[in-house]
C-alpha positions as protocol buffer text, in pm:
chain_id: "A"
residue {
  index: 1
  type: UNK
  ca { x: 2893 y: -5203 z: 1955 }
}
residue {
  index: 2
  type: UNK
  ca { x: 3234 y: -5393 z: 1938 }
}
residue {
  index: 3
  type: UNK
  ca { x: 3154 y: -5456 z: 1616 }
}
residue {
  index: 4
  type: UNK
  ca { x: 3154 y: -5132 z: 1520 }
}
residue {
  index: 5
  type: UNK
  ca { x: 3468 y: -4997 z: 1726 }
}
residue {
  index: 6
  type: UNK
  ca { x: 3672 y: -5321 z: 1558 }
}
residue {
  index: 7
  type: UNK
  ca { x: 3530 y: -5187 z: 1240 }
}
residue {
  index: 8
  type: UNK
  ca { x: 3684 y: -4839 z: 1354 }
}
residue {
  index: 9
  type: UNK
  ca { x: 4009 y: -4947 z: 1422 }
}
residue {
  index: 10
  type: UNK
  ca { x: 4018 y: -5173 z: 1098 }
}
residue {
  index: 11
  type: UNK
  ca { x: 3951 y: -4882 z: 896 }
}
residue {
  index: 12
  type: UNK
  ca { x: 4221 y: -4656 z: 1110 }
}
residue {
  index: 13
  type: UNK
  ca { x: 4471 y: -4918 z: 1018 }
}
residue {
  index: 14
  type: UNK
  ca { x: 4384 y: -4884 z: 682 }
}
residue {
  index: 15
  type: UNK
  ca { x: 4394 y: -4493 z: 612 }
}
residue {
  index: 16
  type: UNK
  ca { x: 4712 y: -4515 z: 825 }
}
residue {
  index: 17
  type: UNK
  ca { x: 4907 y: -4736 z: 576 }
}
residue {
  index: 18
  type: UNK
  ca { x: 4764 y: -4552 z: 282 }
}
residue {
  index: 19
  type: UNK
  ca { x: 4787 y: -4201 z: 444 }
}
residue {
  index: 20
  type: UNK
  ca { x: 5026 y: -4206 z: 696 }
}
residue {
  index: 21
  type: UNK
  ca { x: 4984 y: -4060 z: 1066 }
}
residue {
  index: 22
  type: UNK
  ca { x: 4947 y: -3718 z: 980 }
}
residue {
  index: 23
  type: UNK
  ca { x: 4727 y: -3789 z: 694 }
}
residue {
  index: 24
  type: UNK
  ca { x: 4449 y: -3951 z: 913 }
}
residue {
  index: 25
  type: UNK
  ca { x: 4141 y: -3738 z: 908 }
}
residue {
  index: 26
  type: UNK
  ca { x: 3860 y: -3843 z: 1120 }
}
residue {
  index: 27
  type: UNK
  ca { x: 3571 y: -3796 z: 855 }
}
residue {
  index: 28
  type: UNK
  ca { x: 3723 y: -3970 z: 571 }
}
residue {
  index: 29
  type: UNK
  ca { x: 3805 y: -4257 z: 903 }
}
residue {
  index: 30
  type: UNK
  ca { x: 3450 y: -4289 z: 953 }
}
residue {
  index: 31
  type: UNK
  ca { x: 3343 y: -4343 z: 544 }
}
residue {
  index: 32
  type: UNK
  ca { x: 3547 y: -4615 z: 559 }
}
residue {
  index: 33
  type: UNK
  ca { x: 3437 y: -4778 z: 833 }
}
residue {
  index: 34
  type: UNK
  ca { x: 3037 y: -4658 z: 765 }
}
residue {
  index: 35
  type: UNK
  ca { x: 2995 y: -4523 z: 1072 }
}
residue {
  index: 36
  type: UNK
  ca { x: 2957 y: -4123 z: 1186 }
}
residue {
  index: 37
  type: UNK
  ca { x: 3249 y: -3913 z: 1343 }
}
residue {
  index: 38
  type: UNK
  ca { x: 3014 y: -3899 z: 1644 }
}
residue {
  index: 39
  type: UNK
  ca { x: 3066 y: -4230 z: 1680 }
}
residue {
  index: 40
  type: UNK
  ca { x: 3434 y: -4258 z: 1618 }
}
residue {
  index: 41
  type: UNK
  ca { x: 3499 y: -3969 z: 1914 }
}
residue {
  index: 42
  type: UNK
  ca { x: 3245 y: -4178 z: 2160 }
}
residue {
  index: 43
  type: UNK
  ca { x: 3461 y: -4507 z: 2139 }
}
residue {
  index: 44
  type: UNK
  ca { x: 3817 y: -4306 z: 2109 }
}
residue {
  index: 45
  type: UNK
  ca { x: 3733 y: -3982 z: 2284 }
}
residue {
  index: 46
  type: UNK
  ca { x: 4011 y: -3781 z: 2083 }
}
residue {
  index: 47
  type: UNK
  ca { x: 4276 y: -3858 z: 1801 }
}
residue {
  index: 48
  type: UNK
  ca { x: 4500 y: -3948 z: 2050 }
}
residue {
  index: 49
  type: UNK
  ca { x: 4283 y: -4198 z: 2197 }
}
residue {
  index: 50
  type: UNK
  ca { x: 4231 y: -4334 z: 1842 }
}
residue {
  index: 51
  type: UNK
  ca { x: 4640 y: -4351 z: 1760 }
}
residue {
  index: 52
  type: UNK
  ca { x: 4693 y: -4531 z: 2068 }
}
residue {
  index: 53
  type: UNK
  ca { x: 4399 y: -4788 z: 2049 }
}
residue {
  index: 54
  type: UNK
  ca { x: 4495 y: -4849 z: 1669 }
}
residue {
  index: 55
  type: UNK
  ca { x: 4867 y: -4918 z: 1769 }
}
residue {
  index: 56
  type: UNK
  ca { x: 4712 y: -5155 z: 2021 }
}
residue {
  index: 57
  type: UNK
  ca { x: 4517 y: -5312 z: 1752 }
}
residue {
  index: 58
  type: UNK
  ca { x: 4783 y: -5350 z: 1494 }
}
residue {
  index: 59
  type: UNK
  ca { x: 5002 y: -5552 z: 1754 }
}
residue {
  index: 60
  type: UNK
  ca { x: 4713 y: -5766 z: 1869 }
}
residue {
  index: 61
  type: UNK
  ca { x: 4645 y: -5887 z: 1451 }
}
residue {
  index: 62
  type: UNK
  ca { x: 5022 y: -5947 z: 1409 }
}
residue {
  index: 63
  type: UNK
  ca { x: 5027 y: -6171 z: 1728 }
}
residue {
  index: 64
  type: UNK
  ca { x: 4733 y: -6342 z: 1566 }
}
residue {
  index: 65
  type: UNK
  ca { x: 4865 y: -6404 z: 1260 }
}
residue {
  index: 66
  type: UNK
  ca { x: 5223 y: -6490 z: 1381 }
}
residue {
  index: 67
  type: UNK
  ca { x: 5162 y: -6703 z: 1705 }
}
residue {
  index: 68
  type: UNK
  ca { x: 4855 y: -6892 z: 1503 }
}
residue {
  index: 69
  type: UNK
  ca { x: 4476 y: -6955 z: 1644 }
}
residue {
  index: 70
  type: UNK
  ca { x: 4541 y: -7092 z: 2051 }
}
residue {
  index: 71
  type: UNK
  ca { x: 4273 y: -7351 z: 1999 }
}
residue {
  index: 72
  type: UNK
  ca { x: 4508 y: -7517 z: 1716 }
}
residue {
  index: 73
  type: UNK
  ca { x: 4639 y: -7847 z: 1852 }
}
residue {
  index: 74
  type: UNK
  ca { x: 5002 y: -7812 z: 1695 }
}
residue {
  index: 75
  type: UNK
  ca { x: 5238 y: -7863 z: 1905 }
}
residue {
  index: 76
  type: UNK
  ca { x: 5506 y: -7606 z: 1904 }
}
residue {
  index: 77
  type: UNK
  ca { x: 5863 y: -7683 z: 1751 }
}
residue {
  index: 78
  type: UNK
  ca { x: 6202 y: -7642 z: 1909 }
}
residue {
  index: 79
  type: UNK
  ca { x: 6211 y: -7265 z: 2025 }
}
residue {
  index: 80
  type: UNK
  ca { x: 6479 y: -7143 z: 1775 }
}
residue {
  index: 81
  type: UNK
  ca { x: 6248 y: -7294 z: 1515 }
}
residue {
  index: 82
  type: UNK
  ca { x: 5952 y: -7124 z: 1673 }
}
residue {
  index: 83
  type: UNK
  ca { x: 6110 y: -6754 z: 1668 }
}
residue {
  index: 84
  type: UNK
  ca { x: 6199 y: -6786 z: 1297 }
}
residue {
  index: 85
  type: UNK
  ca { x: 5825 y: -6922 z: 1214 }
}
residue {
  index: 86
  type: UNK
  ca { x: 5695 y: -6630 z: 1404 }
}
residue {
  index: 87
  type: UNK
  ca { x: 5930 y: -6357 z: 1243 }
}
residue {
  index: 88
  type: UNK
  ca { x: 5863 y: -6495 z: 911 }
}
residue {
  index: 89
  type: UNK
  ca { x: 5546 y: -6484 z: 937 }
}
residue {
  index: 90
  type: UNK
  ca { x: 5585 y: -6093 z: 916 }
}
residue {
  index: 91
  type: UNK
  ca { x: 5725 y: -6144 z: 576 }
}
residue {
  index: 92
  type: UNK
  ca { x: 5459 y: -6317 z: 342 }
}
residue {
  index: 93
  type: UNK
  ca { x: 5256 y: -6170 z: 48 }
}
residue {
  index: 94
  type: UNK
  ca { x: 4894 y: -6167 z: 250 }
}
residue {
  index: 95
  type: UNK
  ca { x: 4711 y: -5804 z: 219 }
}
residue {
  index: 96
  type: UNK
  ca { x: 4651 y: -5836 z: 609 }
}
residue {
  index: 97
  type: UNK
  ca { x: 5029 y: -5861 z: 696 }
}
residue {
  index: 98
  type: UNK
  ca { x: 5111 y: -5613 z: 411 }
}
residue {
  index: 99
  type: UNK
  ca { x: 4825 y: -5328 z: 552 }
}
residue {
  index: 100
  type: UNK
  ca { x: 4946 y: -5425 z: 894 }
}
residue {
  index: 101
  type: UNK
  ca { x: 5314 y: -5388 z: 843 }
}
residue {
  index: 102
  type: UNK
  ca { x: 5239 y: -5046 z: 612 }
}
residue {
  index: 103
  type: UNK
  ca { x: 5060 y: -4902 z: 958 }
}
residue {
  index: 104
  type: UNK
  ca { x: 5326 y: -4994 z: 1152 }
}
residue {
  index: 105
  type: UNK
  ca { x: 5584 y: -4855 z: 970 }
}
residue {
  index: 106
  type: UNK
  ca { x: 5362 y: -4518 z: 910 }
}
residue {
  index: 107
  type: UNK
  ca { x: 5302 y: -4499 z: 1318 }
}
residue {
  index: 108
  type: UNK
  ca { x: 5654 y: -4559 z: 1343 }
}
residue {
  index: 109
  type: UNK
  ca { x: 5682 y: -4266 z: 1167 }
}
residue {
  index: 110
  type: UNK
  ca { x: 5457 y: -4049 z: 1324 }
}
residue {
  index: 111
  type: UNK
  ca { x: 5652 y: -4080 z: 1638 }
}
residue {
  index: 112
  type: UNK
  ca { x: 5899 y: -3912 z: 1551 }
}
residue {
  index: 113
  type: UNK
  ca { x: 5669 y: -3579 z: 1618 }
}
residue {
  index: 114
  type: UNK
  ca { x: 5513 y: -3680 z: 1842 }
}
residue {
  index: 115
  type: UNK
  ca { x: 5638 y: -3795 z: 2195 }
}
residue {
  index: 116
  type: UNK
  ca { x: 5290 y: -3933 z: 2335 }
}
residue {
  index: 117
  type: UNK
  ca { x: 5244 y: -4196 z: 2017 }
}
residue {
  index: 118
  type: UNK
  ca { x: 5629 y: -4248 z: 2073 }
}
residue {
  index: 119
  type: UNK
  ca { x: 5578 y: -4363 z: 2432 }
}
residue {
  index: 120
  type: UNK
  ca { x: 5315 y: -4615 z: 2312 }
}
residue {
  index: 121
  type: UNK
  ca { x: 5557 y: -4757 z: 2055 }
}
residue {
  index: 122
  type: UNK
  ca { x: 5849 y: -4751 z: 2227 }
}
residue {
  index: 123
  type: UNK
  ca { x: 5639 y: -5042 z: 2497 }
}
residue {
  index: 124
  type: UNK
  ca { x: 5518 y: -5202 z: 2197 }
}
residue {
  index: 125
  type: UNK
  ca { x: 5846 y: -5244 z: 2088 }
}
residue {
  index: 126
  type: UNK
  ca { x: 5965 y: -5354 z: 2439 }
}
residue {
  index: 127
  type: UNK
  ca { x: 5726 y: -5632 z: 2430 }
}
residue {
  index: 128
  type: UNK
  ca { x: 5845 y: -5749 z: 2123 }
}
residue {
  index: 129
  type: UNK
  ca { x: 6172 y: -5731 z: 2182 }
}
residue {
  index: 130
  type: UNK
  ca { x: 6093 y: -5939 z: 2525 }
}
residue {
  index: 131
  type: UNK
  ca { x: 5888 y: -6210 z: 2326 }
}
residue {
  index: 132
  type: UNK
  ca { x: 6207 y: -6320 z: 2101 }
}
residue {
  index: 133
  type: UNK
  ca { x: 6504 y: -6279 z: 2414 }
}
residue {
  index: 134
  type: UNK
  ca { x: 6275 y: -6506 z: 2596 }
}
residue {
  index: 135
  type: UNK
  ca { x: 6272 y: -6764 z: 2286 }
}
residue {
  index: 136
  type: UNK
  ca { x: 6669 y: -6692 z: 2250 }
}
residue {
  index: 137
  type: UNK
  ca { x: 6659 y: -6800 z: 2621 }
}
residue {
  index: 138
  type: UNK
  ca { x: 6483 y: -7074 z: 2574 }
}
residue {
  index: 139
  type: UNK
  ca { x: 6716 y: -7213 z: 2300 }
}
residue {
  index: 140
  type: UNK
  ca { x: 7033 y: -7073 z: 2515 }
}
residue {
  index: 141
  type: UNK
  ca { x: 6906 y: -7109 z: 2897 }
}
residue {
  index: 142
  type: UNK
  ca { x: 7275 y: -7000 z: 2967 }
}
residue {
  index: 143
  type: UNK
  ca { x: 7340 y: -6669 z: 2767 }
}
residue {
  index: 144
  type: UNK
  ca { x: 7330 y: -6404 z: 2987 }
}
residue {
  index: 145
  type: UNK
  ca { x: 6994 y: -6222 z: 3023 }
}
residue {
  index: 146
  type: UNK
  ca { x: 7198 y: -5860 z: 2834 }
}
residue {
  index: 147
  type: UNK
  ca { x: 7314 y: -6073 z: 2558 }
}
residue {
  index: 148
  type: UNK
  ca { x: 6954 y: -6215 z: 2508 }
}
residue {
  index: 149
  type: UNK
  ca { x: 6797 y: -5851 z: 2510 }
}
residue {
  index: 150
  type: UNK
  ca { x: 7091 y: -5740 z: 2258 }
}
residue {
  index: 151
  type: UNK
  ca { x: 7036 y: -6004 z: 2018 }
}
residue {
  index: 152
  type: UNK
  ca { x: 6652 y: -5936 z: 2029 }
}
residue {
  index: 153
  type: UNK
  ca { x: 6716 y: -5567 z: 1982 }
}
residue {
  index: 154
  type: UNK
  ca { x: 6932 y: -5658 z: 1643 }
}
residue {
  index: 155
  type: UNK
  ca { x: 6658 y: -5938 z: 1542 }
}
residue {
  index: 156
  type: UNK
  ca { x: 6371 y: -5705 z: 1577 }
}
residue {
  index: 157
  type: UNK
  ca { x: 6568 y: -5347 z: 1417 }
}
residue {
  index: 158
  type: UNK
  ca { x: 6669 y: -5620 z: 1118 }
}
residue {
  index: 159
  type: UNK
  ca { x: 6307 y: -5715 z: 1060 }
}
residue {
  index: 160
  type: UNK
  ca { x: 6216 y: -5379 z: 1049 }
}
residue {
  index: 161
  type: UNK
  ca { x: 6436 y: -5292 z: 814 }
}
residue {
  index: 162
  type: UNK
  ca { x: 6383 y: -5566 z: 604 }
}
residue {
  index: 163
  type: UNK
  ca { x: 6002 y: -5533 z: 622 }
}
residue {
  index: 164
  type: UNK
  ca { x: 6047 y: -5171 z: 491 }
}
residue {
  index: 165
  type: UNK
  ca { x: 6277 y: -5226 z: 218 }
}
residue {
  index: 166
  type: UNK
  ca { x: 6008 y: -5573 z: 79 }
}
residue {
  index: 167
  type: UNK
  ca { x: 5721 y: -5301 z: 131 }
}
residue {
  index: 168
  type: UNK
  ca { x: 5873 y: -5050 z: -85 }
}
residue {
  index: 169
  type: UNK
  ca { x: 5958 y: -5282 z: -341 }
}
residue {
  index: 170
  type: UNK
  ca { x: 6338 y: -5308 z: -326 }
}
residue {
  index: 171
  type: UNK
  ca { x: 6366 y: -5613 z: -209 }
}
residue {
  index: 172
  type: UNK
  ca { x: 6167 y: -5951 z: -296 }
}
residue {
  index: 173
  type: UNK
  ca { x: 6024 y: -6103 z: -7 }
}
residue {
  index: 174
  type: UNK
  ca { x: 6184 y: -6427 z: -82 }
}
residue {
  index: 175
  type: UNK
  ca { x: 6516 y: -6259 z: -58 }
}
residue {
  index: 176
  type: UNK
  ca { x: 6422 y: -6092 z: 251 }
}
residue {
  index: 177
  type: UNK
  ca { x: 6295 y: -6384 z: 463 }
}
residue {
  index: 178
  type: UNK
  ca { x: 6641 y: -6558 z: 331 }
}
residue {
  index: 179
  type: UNK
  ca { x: 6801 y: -6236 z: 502 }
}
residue {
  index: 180
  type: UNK
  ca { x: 6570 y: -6276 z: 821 }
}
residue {
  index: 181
  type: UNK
  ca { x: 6660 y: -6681 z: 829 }
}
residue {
  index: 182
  type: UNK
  ca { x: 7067 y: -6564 z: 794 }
}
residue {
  index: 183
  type: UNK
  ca { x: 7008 y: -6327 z: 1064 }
}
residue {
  index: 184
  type: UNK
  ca { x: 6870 y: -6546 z: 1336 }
}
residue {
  index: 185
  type: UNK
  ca { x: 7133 y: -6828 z: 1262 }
}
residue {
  index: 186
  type: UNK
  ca { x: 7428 y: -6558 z: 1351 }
}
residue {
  index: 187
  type: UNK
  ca { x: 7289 y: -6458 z: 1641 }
}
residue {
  index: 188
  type: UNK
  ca { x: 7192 y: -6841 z: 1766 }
}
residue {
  index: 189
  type: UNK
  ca { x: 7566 y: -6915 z: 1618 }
}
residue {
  index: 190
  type: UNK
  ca { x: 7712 y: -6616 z: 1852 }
}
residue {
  index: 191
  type: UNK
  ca { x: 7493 y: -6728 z: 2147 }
}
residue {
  index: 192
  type: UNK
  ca { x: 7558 y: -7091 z: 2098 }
}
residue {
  index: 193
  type: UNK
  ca { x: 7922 y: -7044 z: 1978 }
}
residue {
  index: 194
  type: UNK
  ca { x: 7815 y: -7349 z: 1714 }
}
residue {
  index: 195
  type: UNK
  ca { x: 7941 y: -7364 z: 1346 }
}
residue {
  index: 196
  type: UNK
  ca { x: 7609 y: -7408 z: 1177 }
}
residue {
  index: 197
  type: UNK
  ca { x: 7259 y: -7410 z: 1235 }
}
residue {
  index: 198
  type: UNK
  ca { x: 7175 y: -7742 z: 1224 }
}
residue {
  index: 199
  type: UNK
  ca { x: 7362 y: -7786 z: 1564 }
}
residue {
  index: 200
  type: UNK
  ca { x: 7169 y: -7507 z: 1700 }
}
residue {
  index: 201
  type: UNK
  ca { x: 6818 y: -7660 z: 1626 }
}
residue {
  index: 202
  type: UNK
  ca { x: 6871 y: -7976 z: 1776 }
}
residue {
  index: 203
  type: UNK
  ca { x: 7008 y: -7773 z: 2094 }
}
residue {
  index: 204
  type: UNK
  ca { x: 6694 y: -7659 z: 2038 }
}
């Protein structure tokens, strides 16, 4: 049975990025996974349940793929070298992170009609947001806890926006991780008040 309700929500991410929100329909949902609509309203009870549960889903793969298997011995790096592994890692030309990232952005949005699936993003996003102040803290234990939070908020928005624009194909994703990489130096420079980022690694 989880089988089946991971199959579910692999196949809601999917119609998602190819669809978009309002272009899900439960019974072409179901084809793709192989499974009945029965079946899709017993394990999500309503589309709602199914948005939310998908959302969920999406942000569990990305952890997976950006944060790495927990049973793999490496060691983590310094932390500032840690966030940008983990936020590049949302830049790279695997169909997973691409599907993924499509959703995302498609849910994203969604929300804009509709206040329930923004609620649900809108704690996604403060979790993310959370996850790289509390790396900025740990390369700056100093910066104040706002300043931390702001710089997140810019990190996260810039990724977004950068994410789109590779998606779309405007921008090569070599040149946007370059972008991404520029952006978390200026905010470690403006937190660290250091000329380069060298300096801020090995603070690091």
């Amino acid at each position: 049975m989880k089988d089946r309700r991971r199959a579910i929500l692999e196949a809601a991410a999917l119609v998602i990025a190819r669809r978009g929100v309002r272009g899900l329909r439960v019974d072409e949902l179901a084809a793709e996974a192989g499974v009945s609509k029965a079946l899709v309203y017993y394990h999500f009870e309503d589309r709602a349940g199914l948005l939310r549960s998908t959302l969920e889903f999406i942000g569990a793969r990305a952890e997976r793929y950006t944060r790495g298997d927990p049973a793999d011995p490496r060691e983590p790096g310094p932390p500032l070298e840690e966030l940008e592994r983990r936020l590049l890692l949302e830049l790279q030309e695997v169909p997973e992170v691409r599907e993924n990232s499509t959703a995302w952005g498609e849910l994203r949005a969604g929300a804009v009609f509709d206040p329930e699936l923004r609620e649900e993003l809108a704690r996604a996003r403060a979790d993310w947001v959370r996850e790289v102040a509390d790396l900025l803290g740990l390369t700056v234990p100093a910066a104040p806890e706002a300043r931390l939070v702001t710089a997140a908020e810019r990190l996260t928005a810039l990724l977004e926006g950068l994410s789109t624009r590779w998606l779309i194909g405007v921008l090569p994703v070599g040149h946007a991780r370059e972008l991404l990489r520029q952006g978390i130096a200026a905010e470690a420079r403006a937190l660290l008040a250091l000329p380069d980022r060298r300096a801020v690694c090995a603070a690091g």
